[in-house]
C-alpha positions as CSV (number, residue, x, y, z in Angstrom):
1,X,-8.3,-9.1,11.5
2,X,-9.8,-12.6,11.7
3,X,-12.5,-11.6,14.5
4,X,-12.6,-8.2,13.2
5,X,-14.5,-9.3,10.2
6,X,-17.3,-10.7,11.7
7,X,-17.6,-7.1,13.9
8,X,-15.6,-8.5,17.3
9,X,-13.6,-6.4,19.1
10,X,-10.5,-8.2,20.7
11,X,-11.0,-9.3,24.3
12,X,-7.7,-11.4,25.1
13,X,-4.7,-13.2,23.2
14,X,-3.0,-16.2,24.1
15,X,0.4,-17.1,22.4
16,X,3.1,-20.0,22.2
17,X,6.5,-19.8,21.5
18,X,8.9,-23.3,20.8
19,X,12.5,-23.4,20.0
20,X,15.2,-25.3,20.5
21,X,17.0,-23.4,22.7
22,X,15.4,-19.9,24.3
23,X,17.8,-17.3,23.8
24,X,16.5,-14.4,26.3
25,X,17.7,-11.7,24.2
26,X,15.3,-13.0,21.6
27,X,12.2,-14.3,24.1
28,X,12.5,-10.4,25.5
29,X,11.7,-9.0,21.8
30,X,9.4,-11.4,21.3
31,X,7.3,-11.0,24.2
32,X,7.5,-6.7,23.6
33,X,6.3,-7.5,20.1
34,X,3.2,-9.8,21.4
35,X,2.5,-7.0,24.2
36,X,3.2,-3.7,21.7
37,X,0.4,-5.5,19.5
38,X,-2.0,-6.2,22.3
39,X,-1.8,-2.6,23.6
40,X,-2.4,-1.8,19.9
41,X,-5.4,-3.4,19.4
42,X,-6.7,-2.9,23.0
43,X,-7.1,-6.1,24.5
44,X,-4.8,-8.4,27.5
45,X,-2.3,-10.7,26.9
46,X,-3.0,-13.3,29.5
47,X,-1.0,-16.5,29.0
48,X,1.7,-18.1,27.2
49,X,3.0,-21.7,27.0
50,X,6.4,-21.7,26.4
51,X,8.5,-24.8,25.1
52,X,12.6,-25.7,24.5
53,X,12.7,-28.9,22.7
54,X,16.0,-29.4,21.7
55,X,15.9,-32.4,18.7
56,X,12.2,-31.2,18.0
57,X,13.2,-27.7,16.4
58,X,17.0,-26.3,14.6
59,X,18.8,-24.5,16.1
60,X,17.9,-20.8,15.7
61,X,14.7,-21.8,14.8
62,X,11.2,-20.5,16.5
63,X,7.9,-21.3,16.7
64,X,4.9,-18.7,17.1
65,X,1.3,-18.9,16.9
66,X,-1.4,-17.1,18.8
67,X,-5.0,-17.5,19.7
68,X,-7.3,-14.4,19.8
69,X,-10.9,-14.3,21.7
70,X,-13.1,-11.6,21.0
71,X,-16.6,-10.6,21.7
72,X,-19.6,-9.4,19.4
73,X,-23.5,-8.9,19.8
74,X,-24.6,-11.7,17.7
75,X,-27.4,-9.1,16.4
76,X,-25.0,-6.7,15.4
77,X,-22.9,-9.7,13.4
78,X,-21.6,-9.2,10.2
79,X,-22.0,-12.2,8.6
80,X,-22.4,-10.7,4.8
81,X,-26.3,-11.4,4.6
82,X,-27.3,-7.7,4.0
83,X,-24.8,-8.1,1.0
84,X,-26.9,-6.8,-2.0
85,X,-26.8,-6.1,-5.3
86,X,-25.4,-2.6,-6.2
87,X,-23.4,-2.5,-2.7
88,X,-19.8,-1.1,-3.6
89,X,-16.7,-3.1,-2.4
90,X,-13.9,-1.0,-0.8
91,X,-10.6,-1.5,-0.6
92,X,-8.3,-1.0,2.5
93,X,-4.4,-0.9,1.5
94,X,-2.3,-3.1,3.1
95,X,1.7,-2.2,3.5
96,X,3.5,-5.6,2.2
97,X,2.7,-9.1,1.8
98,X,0.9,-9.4,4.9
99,X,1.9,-12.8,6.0
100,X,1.5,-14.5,3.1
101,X,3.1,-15.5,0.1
102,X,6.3,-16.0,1.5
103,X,7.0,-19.6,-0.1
104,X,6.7,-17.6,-3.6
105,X,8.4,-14.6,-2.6
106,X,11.2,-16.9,-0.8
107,X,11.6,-18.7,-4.0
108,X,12.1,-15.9,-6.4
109,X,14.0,-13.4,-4.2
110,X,16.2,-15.5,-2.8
111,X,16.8,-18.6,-4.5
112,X,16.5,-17.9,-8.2
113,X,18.0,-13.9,-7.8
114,X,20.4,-14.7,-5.0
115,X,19.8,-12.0,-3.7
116,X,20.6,-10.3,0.5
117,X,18.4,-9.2,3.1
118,X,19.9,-6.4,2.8
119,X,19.3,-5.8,-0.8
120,X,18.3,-2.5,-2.6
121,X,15.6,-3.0,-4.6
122,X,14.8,-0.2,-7.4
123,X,11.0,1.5,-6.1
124,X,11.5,0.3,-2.1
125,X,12.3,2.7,0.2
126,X,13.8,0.1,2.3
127,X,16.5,-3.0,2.3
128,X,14.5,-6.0,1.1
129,X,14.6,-7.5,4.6
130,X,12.7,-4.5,6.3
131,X,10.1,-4.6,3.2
132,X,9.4,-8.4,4.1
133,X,9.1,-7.6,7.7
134,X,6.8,-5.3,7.4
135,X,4.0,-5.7,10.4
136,X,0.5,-7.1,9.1
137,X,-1.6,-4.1,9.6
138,X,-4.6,-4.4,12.3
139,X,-7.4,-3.2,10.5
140,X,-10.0,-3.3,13.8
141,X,-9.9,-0.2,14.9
142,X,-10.6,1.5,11.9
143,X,-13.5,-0.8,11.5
144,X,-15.1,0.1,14.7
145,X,-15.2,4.0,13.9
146,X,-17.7,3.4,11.2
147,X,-21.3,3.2,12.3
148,X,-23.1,0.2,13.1
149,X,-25.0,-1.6,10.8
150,X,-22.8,0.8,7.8
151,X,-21.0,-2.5,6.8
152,X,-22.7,-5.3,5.1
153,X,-19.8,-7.8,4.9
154,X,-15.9,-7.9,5.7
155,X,-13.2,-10.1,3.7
156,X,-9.6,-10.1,5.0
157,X,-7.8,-10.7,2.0
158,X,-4.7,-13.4,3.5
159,X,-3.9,-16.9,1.5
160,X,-5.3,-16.8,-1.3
161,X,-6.1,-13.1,-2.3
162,X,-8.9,-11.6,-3.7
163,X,-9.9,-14.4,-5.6
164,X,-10.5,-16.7,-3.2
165,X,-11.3,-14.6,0.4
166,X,-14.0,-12.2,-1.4
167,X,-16.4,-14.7,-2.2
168,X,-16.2,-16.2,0.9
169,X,-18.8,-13.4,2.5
170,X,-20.7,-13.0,-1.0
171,X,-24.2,-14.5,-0.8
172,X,-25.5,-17.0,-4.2
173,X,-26.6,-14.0,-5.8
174,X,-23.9,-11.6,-6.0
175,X,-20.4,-11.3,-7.8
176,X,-17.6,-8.9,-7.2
177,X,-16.6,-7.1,-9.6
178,X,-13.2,-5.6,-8.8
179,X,-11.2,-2.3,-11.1
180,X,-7.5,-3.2,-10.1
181,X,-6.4,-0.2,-11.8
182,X,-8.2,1.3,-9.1
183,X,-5.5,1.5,-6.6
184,X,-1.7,1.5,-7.4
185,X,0.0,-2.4,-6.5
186,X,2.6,-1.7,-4.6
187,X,6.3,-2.1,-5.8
188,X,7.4,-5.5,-3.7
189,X,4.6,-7.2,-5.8
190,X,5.6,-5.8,-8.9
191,X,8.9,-6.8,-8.7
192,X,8.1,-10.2,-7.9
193,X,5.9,-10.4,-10.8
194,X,8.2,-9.5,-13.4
195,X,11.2,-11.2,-12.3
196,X,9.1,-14.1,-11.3
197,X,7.7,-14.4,-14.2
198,X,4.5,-15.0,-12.7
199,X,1.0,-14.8,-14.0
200,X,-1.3,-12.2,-12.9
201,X,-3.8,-14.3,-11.9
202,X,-1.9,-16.4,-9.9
203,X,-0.4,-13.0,-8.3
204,X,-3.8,-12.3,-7.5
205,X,-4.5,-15.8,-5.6
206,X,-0.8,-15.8,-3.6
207,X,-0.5,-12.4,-2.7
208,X,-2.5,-9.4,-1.4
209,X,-1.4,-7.5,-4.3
210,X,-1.7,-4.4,-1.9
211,X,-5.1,-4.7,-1.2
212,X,-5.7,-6.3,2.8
213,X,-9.2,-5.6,4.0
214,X,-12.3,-5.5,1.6
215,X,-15.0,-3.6,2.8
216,X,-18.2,-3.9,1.3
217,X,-21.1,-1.3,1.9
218,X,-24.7,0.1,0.3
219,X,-23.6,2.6,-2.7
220,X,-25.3,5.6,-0.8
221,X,-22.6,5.2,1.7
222,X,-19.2,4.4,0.1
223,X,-18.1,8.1,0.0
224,X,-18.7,8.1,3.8
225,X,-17.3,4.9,4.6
């Protein structure tokens, strides 16, 4: 989603994995995760480094990151300079929290409500375990279908929501201005409002709040976008 907002289409990923002690069991699923997402999003997994630092990391504990190359015309760019008044920003659902928030979801969920992974929760259709492991959605190739030049500018809505990822690809001229009774927030977020007893602005800044890809297009073509 990173290289997919600038138009890229994945190339190759690299990944890295640390623990303190690699349990194959878990290094298997880990590496059919990395390789179930690269077929996904159509591009080669080419190269690991793998490390077992016992001391360094607890036991149970694993470290993942990932580096992603892609490839884009640099004419074809989207870079959010054809951004113009009028255009109409579009949202793209996401189906969680993404991968953020978890600090602020950890804190509420599980240290002031006590509650299990494998908690009910009123309005999920799943235990509270599956809701928070829900996969980040890949939003590339639905990007890619839509005719070039059709998109002026791309914001992947991660850390730091709407408020502060939007702006990001606005140029000095414009402001968004964003109906969030537009789309329906989905439960988890809901949930962790209330009992939180968070504001709804700061919802807005931590989390998604169901919304993980803006689009942002010329009027004429929203319907067809």
């Amino acid at each position: 989603n990173d290289i997919a907002v600038l138009g890229a289409r994945p190339l190759f990923f690299l990944d890295y994995v640390g623990a303190e002690r690699l349990e194959p069991r878990v290094f298997d699923q880990l590496l059919a995760g990395f390789a179930r997402a690269c077929r996904a999003a159509g591009c080669a997994l080419i190269g690991r480094e793998t490390a077992q630092m016992p001391g360094m990391y607890r036991k149970g504990e694993y470290d993942l990151a990932g580096c992603i190359v892609g490839v884009v015309d640099r004419a074809k760019m989207i870079d959010g300079s054809r951004i113009k008044r009028g255009d109409a920003v579009l949202g793209l659902p996401s189906n969680g929290l993404h991968t953020n928030g978890y600090s602020l979801a950890r804190k509420i969920l599980f240290d002031k409500l006590r509650l299990k992974l494998g908690s009910k929760i009123a309005g999920l259709k799943h235990s509270l375990g599956e809701e928070l492991l829900r996969v980040h959605k890949n939003y590339q190739p639905m990007i890619a279908k839509l005719p070039p030049g059709m998109i002026h500018g791309l914001a992947h809505i991660t850390g730091g929501g709407l408020v502060d990822n939007l702006p990001r690809v606005l140029p000095e001229n414009c402001d968004a201005l964003i109906e969030t009774k537009s789309w329906r927030v989905p439960p988890i977020f809901d949930f962790l409002e209330r009992n939180g007893l968070i504001e709804r602005t700061e919802m807005f800044q931590v989390f998604n709040m169901g919304i993980g890809m803006v689009a942002i297009v010329s009027e004429n073509d929203s319907a067809k976008a």
